[in-house]
C-alpha positions as CSV (number, residue, x, y, z in Angstrom):
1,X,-7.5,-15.6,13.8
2,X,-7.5,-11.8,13.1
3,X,-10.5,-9.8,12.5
4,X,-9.2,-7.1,10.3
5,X,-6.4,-7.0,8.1
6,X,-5.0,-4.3,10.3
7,X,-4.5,-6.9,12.9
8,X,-3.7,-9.6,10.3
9,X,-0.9,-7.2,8.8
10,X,0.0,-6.4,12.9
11,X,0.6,-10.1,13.5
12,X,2.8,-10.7,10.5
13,X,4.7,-7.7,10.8
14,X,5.2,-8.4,14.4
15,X,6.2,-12.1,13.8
16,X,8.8,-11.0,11.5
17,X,10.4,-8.3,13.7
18,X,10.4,-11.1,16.7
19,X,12.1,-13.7,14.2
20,X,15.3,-11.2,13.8
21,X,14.8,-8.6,10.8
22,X,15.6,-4.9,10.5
23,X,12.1,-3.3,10.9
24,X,13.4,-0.8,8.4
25,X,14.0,-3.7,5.8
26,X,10.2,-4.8,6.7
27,X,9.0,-1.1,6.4
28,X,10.9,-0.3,3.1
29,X,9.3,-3.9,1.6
30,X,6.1,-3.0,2.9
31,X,6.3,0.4,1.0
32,X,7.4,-1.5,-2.2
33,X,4.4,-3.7,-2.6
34,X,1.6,-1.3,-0.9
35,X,3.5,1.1,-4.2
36,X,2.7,-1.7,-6.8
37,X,-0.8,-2.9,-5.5
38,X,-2.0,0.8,-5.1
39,X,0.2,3.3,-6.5
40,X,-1.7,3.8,-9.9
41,X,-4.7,4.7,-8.6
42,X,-3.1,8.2,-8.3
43,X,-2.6,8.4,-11.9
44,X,-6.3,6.9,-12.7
45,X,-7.7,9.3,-10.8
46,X,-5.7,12.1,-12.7
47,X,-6.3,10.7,-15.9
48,X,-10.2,11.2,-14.9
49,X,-10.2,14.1,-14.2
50,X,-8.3,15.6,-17.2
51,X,-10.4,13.5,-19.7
52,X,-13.3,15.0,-17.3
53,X,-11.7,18.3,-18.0
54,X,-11.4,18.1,-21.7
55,X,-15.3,17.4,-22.7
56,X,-16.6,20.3,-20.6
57,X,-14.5,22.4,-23.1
């Protein structure tokens, strides 16, 4: 069993690459979930720091 989810996500990857598909596919669906897991975080953090922003004026 994997340690670390880099090795976790290493050993999936890998085992789908070895069972035939376009790494590229695998890379661009990797991109598209990592995007809707994490990708508002950017925005929350932005949103902070305008709100921040406003009540020091």
């Amino acid at each position: 069993m994997a340690t670390s989810f880099k090795e976790a996500l290493e050993t999936l990857v890998n085992q789908r690459i070895d069972a035939g598909e376009e790494p590229q596919d695998l890379f661009e669906e990797l991109m598209h979930e990592a995007n809707l897991v994490f990708g508002h975080f950017n925005l929350e953090y932005e949103i902070g720091l305008f709100a921040k922003g406003e009540k020091k004026d």
